[in-house]
N, C-alpha and C positions, 0 to 999 in steps of 0.2 A: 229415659232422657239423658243420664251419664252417661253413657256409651257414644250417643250422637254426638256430643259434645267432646268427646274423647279424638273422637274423626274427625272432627272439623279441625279442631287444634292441633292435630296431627299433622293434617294439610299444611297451615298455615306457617310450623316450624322449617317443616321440609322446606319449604317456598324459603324461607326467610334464612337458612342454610346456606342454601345455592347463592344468594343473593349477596351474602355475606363476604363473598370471597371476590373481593373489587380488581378489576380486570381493566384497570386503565391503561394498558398496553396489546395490542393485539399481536398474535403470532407473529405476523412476517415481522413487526418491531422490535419484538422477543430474537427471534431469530438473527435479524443484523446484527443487534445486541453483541449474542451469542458467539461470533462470529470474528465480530469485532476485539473481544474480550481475551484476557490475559490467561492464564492459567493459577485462577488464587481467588481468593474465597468471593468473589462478584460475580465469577463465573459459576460457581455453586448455588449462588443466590439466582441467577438468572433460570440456572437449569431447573433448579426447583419452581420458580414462578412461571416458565415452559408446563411443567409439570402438572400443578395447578390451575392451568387455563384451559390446559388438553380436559382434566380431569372435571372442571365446572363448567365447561363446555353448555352451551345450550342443546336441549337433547342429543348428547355425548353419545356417539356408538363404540362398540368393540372396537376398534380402530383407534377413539381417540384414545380408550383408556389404554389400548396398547403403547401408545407416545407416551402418555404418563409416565408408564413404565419403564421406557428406557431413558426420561428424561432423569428421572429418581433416581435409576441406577448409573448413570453418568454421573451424576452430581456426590452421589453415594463413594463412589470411585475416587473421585477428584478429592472429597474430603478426607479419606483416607488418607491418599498423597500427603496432603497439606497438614495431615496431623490435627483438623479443624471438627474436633469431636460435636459442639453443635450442629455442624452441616450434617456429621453423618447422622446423627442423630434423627434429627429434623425429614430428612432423607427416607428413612426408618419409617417414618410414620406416614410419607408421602405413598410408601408401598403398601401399607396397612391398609391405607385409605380404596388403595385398588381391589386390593383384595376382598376388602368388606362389602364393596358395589357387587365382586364377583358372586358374593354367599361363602366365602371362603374364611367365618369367623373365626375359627381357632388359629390359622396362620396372621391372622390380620393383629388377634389378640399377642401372640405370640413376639412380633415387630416391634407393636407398643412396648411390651414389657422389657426387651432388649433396648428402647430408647430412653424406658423411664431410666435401666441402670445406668445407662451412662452419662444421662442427666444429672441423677444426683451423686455421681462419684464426682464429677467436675461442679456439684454444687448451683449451676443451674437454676434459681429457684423456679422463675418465673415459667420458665420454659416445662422444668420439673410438674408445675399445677397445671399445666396445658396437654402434658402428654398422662396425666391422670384423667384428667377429662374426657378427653378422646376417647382412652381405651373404656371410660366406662359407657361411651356411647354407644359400645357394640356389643351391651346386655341388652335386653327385654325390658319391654315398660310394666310387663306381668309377667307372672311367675314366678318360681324360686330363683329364679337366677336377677330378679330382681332386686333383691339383697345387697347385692353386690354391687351392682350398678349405686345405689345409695353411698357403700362403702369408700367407694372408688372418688366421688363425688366429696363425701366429706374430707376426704384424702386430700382434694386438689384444693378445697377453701381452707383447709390447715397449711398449706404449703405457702399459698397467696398470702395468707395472715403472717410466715412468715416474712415476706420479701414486701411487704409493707403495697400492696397493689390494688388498692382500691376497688378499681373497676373489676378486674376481676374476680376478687371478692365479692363483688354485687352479684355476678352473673350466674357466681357458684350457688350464690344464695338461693337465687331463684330457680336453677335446676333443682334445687333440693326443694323450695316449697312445693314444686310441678310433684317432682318424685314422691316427696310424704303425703299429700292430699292424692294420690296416685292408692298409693298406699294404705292411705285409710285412716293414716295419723295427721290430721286437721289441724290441729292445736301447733303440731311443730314444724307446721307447713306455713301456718299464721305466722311463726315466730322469725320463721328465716326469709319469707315474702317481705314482713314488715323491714328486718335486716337489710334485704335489699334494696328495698327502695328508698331508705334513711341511705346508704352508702351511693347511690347513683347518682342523689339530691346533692350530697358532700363532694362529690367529684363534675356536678354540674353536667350531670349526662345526657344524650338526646333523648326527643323527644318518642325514637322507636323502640328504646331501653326502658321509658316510664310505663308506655303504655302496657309492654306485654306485664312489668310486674303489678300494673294497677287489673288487670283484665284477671292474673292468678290471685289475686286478692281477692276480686268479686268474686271470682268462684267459689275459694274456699270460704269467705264468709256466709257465703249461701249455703255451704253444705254446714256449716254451725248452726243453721237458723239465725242469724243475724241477716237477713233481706234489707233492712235500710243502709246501711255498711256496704250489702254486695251492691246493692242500686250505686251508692255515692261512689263505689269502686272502679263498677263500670259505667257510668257518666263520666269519671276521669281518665278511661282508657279512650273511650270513645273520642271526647275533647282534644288528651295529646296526639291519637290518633288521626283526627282530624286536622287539625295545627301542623302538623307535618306534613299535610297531603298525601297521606299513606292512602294508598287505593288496591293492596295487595290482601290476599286470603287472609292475612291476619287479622283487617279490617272486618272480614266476613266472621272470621272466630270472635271477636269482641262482641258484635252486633250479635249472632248467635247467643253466646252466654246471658249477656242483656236480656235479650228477651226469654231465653228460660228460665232468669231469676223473676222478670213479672208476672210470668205465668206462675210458677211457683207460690208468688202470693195473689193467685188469681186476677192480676190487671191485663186480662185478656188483648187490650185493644193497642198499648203500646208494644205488648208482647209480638204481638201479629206487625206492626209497623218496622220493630226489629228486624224479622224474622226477614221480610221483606226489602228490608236494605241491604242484610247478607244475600239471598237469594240472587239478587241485582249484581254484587260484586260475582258472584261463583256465574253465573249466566256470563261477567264479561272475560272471565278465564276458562270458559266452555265445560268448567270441574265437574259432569255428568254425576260423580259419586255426593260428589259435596250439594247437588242440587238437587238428588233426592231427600238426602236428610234434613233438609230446608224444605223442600215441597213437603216432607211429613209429619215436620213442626207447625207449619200455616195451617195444613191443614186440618191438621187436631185440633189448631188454638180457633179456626172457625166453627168446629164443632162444638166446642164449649161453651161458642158465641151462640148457640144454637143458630148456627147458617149454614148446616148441611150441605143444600144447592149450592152456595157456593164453595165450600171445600169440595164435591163431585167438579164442578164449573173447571175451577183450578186445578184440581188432577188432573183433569181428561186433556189440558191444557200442557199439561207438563208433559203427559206420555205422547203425546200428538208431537210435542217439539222436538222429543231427545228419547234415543232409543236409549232403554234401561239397559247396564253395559252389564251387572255382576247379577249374582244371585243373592246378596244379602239386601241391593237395593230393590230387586223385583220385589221380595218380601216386603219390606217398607212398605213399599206402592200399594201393591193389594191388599195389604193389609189395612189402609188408609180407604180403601174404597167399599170396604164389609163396616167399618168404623163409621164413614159416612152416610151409607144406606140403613145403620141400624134406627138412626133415631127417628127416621119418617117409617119406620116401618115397611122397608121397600124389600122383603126378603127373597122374593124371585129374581129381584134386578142384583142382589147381593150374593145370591147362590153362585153364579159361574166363577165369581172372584173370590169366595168360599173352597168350590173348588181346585181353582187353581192355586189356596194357598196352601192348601193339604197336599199336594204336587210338590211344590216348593220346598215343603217342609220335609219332606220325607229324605232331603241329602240331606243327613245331620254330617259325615263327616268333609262337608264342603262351608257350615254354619257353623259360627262361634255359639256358646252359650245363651247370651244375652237374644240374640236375633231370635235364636230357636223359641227363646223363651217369649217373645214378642209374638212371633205366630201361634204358639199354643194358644195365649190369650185372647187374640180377636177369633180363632176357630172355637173357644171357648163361649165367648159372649155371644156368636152366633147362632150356637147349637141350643143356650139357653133361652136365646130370643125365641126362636122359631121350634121350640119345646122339643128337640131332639137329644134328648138325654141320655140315653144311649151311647150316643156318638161324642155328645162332651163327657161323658165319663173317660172312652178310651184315653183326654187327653190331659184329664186331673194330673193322674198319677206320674205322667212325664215333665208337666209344668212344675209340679211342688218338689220331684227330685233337685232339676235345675235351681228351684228358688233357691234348695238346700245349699246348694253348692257353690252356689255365686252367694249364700250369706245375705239376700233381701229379706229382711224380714216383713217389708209389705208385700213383694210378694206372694210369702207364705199364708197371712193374713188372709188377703183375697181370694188364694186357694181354698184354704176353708171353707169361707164364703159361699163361694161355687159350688163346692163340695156339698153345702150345708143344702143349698136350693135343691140341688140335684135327688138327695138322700129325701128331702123332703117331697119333691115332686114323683117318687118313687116308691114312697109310703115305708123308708127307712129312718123311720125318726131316730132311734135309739141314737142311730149314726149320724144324724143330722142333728141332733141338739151335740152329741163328741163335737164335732165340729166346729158347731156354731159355738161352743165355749172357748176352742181352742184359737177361733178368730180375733173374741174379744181379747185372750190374752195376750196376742201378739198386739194388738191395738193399744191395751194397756199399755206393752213395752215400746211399743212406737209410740206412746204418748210420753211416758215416763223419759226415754233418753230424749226426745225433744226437749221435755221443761230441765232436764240434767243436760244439753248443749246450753238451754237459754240462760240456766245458773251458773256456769259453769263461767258462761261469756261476761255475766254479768261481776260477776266474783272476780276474774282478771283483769276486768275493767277496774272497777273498786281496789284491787291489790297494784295493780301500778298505779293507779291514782295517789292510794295512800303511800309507795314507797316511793314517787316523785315528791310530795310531799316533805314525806320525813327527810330526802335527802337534799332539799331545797333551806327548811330548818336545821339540819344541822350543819349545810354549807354556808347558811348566816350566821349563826352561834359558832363558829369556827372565826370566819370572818370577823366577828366582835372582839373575841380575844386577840385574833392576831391585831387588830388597830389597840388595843388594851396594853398588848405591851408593846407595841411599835411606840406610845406615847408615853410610859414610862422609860422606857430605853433610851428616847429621846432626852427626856429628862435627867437621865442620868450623865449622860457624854455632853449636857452641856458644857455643866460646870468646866468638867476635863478639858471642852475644846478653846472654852474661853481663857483657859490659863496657859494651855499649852503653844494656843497660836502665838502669844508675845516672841516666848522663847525659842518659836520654829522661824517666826520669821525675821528678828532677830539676828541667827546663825543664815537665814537662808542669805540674807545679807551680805553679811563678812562673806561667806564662802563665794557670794557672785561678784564680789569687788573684787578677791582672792585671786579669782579665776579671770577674770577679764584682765588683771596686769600681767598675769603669768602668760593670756594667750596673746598679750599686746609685744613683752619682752623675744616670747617665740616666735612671733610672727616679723617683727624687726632682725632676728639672728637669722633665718628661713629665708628672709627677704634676700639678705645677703651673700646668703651660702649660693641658693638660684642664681643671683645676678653673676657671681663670678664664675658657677657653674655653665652658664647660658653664653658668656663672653669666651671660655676656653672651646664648648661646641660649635659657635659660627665660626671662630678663628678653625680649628680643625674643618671643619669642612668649605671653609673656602681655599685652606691648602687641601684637600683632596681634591675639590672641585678643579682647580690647577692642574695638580698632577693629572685627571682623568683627560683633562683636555689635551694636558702635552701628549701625555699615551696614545690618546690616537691618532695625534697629527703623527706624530712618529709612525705609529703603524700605518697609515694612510704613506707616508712619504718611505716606511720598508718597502708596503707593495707596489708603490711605483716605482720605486726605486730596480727589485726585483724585474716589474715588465720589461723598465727597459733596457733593464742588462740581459733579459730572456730573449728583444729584440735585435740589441748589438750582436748576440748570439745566431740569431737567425738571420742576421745581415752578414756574419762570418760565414756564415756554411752556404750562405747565397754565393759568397763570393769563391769560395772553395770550388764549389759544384762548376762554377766556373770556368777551373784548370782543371777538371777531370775529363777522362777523355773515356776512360771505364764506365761504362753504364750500370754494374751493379755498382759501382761505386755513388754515382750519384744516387740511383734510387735509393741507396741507404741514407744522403743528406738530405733528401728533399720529406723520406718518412721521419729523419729526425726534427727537420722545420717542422712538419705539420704536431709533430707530441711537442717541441717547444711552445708551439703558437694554443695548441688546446692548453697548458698552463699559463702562458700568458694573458690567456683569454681572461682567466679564473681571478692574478691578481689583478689585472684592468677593473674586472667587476669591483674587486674588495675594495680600491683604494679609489673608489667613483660613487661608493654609496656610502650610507652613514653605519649600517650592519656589519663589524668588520667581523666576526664569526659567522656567518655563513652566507650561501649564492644562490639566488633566484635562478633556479635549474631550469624552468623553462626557457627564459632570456637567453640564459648561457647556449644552450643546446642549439637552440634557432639560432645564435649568431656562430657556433662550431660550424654549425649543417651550409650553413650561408660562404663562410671564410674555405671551405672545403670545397662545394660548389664552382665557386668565384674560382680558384687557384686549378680547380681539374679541367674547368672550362667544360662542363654536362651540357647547358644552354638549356634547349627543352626536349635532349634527349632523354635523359633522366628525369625522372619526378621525383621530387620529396614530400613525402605526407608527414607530419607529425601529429604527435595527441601526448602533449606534455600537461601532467596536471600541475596548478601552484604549489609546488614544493620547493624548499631550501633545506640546504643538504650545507653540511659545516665542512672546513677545507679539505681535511683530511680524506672527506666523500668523496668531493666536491674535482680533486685531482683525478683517483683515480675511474671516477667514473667520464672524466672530460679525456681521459688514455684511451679506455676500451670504447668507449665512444668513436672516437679519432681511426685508429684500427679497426673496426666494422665497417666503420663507413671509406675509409680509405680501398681498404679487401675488396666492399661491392662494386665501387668504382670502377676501382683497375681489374676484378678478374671476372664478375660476375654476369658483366654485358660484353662479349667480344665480339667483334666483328661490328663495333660502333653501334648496336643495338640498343634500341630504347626499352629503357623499363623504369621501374617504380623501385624505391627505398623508401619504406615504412617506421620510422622513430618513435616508440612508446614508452614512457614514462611513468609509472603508474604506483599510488599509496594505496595498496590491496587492506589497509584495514589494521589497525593499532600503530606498533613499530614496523611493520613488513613491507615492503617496495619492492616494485619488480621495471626491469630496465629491457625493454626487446628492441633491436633491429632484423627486418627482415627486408629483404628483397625478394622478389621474382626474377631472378637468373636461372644461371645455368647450374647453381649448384654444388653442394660437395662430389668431389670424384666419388663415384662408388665405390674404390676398394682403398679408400682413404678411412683410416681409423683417428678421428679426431682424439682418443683419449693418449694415443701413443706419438701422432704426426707432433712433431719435434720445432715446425716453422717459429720464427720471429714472433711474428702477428698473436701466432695461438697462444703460444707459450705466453708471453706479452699480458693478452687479454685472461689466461688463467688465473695469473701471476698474480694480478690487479686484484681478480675478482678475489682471492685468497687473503688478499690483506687488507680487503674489508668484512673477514667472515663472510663472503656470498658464493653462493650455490651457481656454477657457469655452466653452462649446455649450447654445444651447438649443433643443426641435424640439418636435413633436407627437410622442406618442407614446400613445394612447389617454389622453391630460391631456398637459399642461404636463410635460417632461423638460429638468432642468437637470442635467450635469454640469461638474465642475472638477475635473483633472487637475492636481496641483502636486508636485514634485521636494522633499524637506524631509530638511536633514542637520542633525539633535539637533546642541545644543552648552551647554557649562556656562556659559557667559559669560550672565550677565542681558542681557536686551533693552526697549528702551525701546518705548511704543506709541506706534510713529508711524505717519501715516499720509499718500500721497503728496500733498503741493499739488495735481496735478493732475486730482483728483479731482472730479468735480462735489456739490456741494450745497447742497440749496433750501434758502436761508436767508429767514427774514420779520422784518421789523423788529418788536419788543418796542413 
């Protein structure tokens, strides 16, 4: 009956595993996420929780846990970058966890062991007792290597115990009461169960954290022989159980155990009722393994009820529903059905499933121990029913090995037994009274460690009683004394305090009269220091305020000043151009109006707005392109595009870029459309990103001459526009590019300081005598 109960709870952990790992994000959410995501430790967290939902996937294939994989190992990657030893860490065990799904233990183990050290070199605690855990989840629940898995475990609730983590701590505990009652040591499976569920209560835990440790409680109380304990244990598993609305195999493991503790004290009928409500959950998860081992609990428990027919009834019911999927469950079954036919004496109707459990039985190495040993038994009880003694001899000596080995000693007992009939029915007494002595003594000793569990329980009852007790009395008798001298000590500092207050308060007096004239006198002297303080700062700043105002009217009335002596200027050369009768002579005053008029544009702007350090370059440029237009007289043969962005550019820019402006667009004017051809002149302005600008005209003309080498051609214009560009640090280019393509690249860090418009000496330009 432990073994069944081993499986069932098996089921019910797995389930509760998977389940564990909350998935309130679905891929494609994950993914935008991902997507959306920076490169820094959120994106490690995502990639891992990618990882994670590939990896719990509801029946996950090859495929998903491949995603796993390279989500872990992205995330693996990234934390390395970032130097984010948790992530990779964490990462570490994300691949572990694939591997172990693979059967790939030792590499999986291996992972872990690489995440616990970098855990605890960076100190880690929590993290530290969670990758303990882990790795001892990828030992055996039997076997020698189950040692270890113990080992590993106590590792991880010393670790929690450091880093102060309650819950955790509960959880350790109760792997460990699972593990010791596993095990075989009861008593320190009692002690870390009871641990547990004191620490889950103190952390206010749900209600799926009580039940499983009240459910490992009943258990292992039942295997002390304490039955009223394991009843009360699992009544309160069931209860949280139920108060949560948990309807998952765990609820079916509860319900199981339940009813193998009332069978155990023979109350057949709630046993059966149990058995019955698990049956019901495993039926609604389709669990074919988990329903036989529940169809072969009811049925036994109707057997005992003496109701045969109906355990047959219900068998036949069960194999009719659900095809038996393993070979340990066919056993169960048929076994169940030689078990049922014996007590009506039905031995021909019992023969074929006799049969066929000698079939059955004959894979031993497809059969664990336990099962083996389960089929020997009802082929046993058969052979002796139907007085084929012979035939149950061959299977004594295979049964009683096993008992050896799996440590039953009622098993062995019962071999005897058998043995004893058998010897007897055979007219081997000598060997049959051996026998039957060596039953009673195994009986003796199955009696004796039952009343040494029930002394035993009864005696650690009684020893925590009594050290509750005593530490209850001498936490009062503590308590006594301390109020004993708390009331003498009292008594002593009276005196002290009643003498000592005159003269503290007293002194506290003088010293607050003391103080209050000293901070009255300073506060009078403070008073006045401020006032004449306060009276020399407004006087100073309303003479700055002054001065700031005249400055700018002044600079306001420079720059207009400036425009219009930049005008009378360009009303001289109007008038000059005049009496010229030379045509290169005028073209060179009418290009020098248009570079007058592009600076005079720049102080108009200064000395019209309230910014006098720098020029709204968009404005400026539209009203250049406009004053240039107007005076060439384009109309709408020419087109002007611009794409100026809001930039202000301080004077010093602000000139020469209103020059090489002036010269580009003057150049495409007059050479770029000949023959009164229309085309397009393109203005771009552009802040490319921190301090960097870039400044293009192009048109669609005709173009640089082809065997024209702009870096060496010598002209006005170019030189001009080099010249400019050089003495604002900017990078000048100019090419063919279906027209004339001028850019200028220049570097420009804003500043509040006014700037004067200068412009370098060494600059060339045509000047003509007046």
């Amino acid at each position: 009956m432990r073994r069944l109960l081993l499986i069932i709870c098996g089921l019910g952990c797995a389930l509760l595993t998977a389940s564990a790992q909350p998935q309130t994000k679905s891929s494609r959410e994950l993914l935008a996420l991902l997507q959306k995501s920076k490169p820094d430790t959120h994106r490690v967290h995502l990639l891992q929780d990618l990882a994670t939902y590939y990896m719990f996937k509801p029946n996950a294939q090859a495929v998903d846990m491949d995603s796993a994989l390279v989500m872990a190992r992205q995330a693996e990657q990234l934390s390395i970058t970032l130097h984010d030893l948790k992530g990779q860490a964490t990462s570490l065990i994300l691949f572990a966890r694939v591997y172990n799904h693979d059967g790939k233990k030792e590499k999986a183990r291996a992972l872990v062991t690489k995440a616990i050290t970098i855990f605890s070199n960076a100190h880690y605690l929590d993290e530290l007792g969670e990758a303990y855990f882990e790795l001892g989840s990828y030992y055996p629940l039997i076997g020698p290597e189950m040692a270890e898995r113990i080992r590993l475990s106590e590792l991880a609730l010393s670790t929690f115990q450091q880093s102060g983590n309650k819950l955790k701590q509960a959880n350790c505990n109760k792997e460990l009461g699972d593990l010791y009652q596993v095990e075989g040591n009861n008593w320190k499976a009692l002690a870390s169960l009871q641990q547990a569920l004191s620490l889950y209560k103190s952390v206010g835990s749900g209600y799926a954290k009580l039940q499983g440790a009240y459910d490992l409680l009943g258990q292992v109380s039942g295997e002390l022989g304490d039955y009223k304990e394991a009843i009360r244990y699992g009544l309160l598993a069931v209860q949280t159980a139920e108060q949560s609305g948990d309807s998952t195999m765990q609820l079916a493991t509860i319900y199981n155990r339940l009813g193998i503790t009332y069978q155990n004290l023979n109350e057949l009928e709630p046993a059966n009722e149990y058995f019955r409500k698990s049956i019901a959950i495993a039926e609604k998860y389709n669990d074919v393994v988990a329903i036989c081992i529940l169809a072969t609990n009811i049925s036994d428990t109707y057997v005992l009820l003496h109701k045969p027919v109906a355990a047959l009834a219900f068998l036949r019911t069960i194999v009719k529903k659900y095809p038996i999927p393993d070979l340990s469950s066919q056993i169960l079954i048929t076994g169940q059905f030689v078990n049922a036919y014996l007590p009506t004496r039905q031995y021909a109707l019992a023969q074929p499933y006799c049969d066929r459990l000698i079939r059955l039985s004959e894979n031993t190495e497809r059969i664990d121990n336990e099962t083996q040993t389960y089929a020997y038994g009802w082929l046993i009880r058969f052979f002796l029913a139907t007085h084929q003694y012979k035939q149950a001899e061959q299977y004594l000596l295979p049964h009683r090995v096993l008992s050896e080995k799996m440590g039953s000693l009622r098993g062995l007992s019962t071999n005897h037994l058998w043995t004893f009939k058998v010897d007897s029915a055979q007219g081997n007494y000598q060997s049959a009274i051996m026998h039957y002595q060596r039953h009673k003594t195994l009986n003796d000793s199955l009696f004796t460690a039952s009343k040494s569990k029930q002394i035993a329980l009864l005696q650690t009852q009684f020893d925590t009683k009594k050290k509750d007790q005593d530490i209850k009395l001498k936490g009062q008798h503590i308590e006594l004394l301390k109020k004993q001298g708390e009331l003498q000590l009292n008594d002593l500092n009276r005196t002290k305090t009643l003498r000592n207050v005159t003269f503290i308060v007293i002194a506290l007096l003088l010293i607050i009269l003391g103080l209050v004239y000293n901070r009255y006198r300073l506060k009078q002297k403070s008073s006045a220091i401020l006032e004449a303080q306060q009276k020399e700062i407004n006087d100073q700043n309303q003479s700055l305020q002054r001065l700031l105002t005249e400055k700018e009217w002044l600079l306001k009335e420079v720059h207009h000043r400036v425009k219009n002596n930049l005008q009378i200027v360009m009303s001289l050369l109007n008038t000059q151009s005049a009496y010229l009768t030379d045509e290169a002579a005028m073209l060179a005053i009418r290009d020098s109006q248009h570079r007058v008029q592009a600076i005079s544009l720049i102080h108009q702007k200064l000395y019209q707005s309230e910014n006098l350090s720098s020029i709204d370059m968009s404005a400026y440029i539209r009203e250049l392109v406009e004053y240039l237009r107007d005076f060439f007289g384009t109309g709408q043969r020419i087109r002007f595009e611009t794409h100026i962005e809001p930039v202000k550019l301080g004077v010093s820019y602000a000139v020469p870029i209103g020059l090489i402006l002036n010269e580009a667009i003057t150049n495409s004017i007059k050479y770029a459309f000949p023959d009164n051809k229309a085309g397009q002149i393109v203005i771009s302005f552009q802040h490319t990103g921190g301090i960097h600008y870039l400044l293009t005209i192009a048109d669609n003309g005709i173009g640089l001459p082809v065997d024209m080498d702009s870096q060496q051609h010598d002209s006005l214009g170019l030189s001009l526009m080099r010249g400019l560009s050089d003495d604002i640090d900017g990078h000048f280019t100019i090419m063919n590019d279906n027209g004339t393509l001028i850019n200028i690249r220049f570097v420009y860090e804003p500043t509040d300081q006014p700037e004067s418009a200068g412009i370098s000496p060494n600059l060339p330009f045509e000047t003509t005598a007046l």
